[in-house]
N, C-alpha and C positions, 0 to 999 in steps of 0.2 A: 724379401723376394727369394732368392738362393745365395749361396756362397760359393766363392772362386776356391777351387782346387789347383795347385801348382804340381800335385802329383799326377793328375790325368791332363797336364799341357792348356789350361784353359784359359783362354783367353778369349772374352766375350766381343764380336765385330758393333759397334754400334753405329757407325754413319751410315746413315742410310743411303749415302752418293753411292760409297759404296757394295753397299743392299744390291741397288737398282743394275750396277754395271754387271755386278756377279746372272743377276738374273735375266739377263740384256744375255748373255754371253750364252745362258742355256738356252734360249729359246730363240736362238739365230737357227736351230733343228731341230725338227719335226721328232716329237719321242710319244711316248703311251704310258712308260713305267717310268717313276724316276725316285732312286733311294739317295736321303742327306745322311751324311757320315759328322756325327758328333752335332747334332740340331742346337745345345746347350740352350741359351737362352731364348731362342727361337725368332734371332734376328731375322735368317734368311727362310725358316720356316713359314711363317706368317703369309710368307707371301705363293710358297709352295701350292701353301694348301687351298689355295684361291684358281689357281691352277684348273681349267674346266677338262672335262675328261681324262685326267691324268691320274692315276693309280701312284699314291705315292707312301711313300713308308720312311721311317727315320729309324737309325738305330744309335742308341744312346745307352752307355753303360751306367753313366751316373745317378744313383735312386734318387738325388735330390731333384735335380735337372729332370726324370720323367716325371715324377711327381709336380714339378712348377709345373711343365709343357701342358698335363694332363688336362691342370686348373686353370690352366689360360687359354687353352684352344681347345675345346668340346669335341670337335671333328676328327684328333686326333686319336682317342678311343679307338682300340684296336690295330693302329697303325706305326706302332710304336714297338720296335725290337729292342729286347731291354737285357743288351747284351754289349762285349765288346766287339766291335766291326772285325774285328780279326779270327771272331773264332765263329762268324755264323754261318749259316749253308747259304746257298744262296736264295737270295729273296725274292726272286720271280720268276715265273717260268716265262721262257722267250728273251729279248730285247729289252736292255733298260738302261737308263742311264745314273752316271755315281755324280752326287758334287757335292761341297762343303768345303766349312771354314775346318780342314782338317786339322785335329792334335798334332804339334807337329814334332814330338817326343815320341809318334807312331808313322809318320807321313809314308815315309819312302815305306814301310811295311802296308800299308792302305794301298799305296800303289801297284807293290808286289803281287797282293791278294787277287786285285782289279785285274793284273795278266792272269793270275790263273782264269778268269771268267772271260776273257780277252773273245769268247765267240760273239758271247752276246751282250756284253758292254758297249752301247750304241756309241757315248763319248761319254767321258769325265770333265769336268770342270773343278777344280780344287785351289784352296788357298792354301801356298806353303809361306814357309821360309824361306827370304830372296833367294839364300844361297846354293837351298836345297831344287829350287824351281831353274835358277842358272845351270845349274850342273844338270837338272833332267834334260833341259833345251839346248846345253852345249854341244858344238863340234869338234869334232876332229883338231890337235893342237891346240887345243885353250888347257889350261892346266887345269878346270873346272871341268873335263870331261871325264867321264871315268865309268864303273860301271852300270850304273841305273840310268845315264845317259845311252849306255849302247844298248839293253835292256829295252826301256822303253821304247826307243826310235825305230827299232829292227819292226816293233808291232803296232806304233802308234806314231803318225803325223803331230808333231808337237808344237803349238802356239802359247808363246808369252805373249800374253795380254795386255797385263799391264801390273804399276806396283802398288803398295799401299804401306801409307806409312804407320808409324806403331802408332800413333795418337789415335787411331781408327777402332782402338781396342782398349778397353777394359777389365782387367789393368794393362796400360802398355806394354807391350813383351819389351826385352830390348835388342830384338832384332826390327827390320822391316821386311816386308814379305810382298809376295809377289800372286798374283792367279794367273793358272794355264789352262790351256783345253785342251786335250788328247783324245784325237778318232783316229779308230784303227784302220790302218794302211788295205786298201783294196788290194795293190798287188806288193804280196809279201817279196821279202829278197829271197833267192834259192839259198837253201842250208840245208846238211844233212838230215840233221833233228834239234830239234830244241833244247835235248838234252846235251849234246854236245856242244852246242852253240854256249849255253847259259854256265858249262864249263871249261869252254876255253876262254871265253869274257873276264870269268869271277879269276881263274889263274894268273891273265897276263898283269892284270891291276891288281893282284895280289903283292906284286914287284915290280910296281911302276918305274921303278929307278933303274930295274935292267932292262937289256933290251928283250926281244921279244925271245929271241933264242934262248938266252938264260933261262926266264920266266917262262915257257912253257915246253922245256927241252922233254918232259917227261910225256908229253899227250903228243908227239912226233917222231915218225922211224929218223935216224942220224940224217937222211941220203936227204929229204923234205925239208931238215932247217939247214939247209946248204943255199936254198933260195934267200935271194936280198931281201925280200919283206920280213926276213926276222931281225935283220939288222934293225930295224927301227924299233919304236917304243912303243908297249900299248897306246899311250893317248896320241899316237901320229897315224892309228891307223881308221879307217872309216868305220860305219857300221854296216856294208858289202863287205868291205877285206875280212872280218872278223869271221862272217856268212860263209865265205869261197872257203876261205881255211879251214871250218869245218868238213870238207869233202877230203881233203888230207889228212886228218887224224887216226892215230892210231885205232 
């Protein structure tokens, strides 16, 4: 059939329980376009492409894996981006939605990618890494928060779903993982810009272990970290504080 590659993160989903939950979880909303990131053996495709009036595309780097998909699923023909998800333009014009059993030696960069498109990504559905999917959904003081937690949350409503154990894969990773669904937040927080937002985020958890004053003494005139909230530590602060603070920087 094909061969598992441990350099492109592959790890094949096969229970079908959890098939049905994954595909349960996208079609709780209404979509039109929907692209799978990493389709591999065409666990959760199968059922994609059954899918009635839906426009859907998969983008798969691996030549073995498009060549399987090709030969197992006829309809696929043409709808196959045979690249890696990280470097394509985007695949629809309008609204569309992203989900899969993502590589998770790329996840949080799949993610990343996903905000750049963040207008018209209707919602994600993806399967990480427990650890990596904890940390997307963490708050404020957990020691799992950090920056792709404040990242995502600022532009995306975040649901853990539910978890899945490694036996559910082929070969078993040896982590366990987790799927989440991410829709973009209707009313954004106020922040300067995005640019500065996604630079004072990535500095102060650059030096999580000092406080905030320390860790972002350079993006602040002297007179502004005189305020208490730099007394504290990046992961004590929200992802509004992070927003407001932006309107202070230098």
């Amino acid at each position: 059939m094909y061969t598992l590659k441990k350099s492109l993160g592959q790890h094949f989903l096969h229970d079908e329980n959890i098939c049905q939950k994954i595909l349960e979880a996208v079609l709780q909303k209404p979509f039109h376009q929907l692209l799978e990131v990493g389709p591999g053996g065409g666990a959760l495709t199968k059922y994609f492409i059954e899918l009635k009036d839906i426009d859907f595309k998969a983008v798969e780097v691996d030549d073995e894996k498009v060549g399987y998909l090709l030969k197992t699923y006829a309809s696929l023909e043409g709808k196959i981006i045979h690249q890696s998800f990280l470097e394509i333009e985007k695949p629809f014009e309008g609204k569309f939605v992203v989900v899969g059993n993502f590589p998770y030696n790329i996840s949080t960069q799949i993610l990343f990618k996903t905000l750049d498109w963040k207008e018209d990504v209707e919602f994600v559905v993806g399967m990480f890494q427990k650890e990596v999917a904890q940390r997307i959904a963490a708050k404020e003081g957990n020691k799992t928060y950090g920056v792709i937690s404040v990242l995502m949350q600022a532009f995306y409503n975040v649901e853990y779903l539910f978890e899945v154990s490694e036996h559910s894969f082929k070969p078993p990773p040896k982590v366990k993982s987790a799927v989440i669904r991410l829709t973009p937040k209707t009313d954004l927080l106020p922040m300067r810009d995005e640019k500065h937002f996604f630079l004072l985020v990535k500095t102060a958890f650059n030096q999580r272990r000092k406080t905030l004053r320390n860790a972002v003494k350079s993006l602040f005139e002297e007179q502004i970290l005189k305020d208490a909230i730099f007394d504290k530590r990046a992961e004590q602060l929200s992802v509004s504080d992070f927003a407001r603070l932006t309107f202070t920087m230098r």
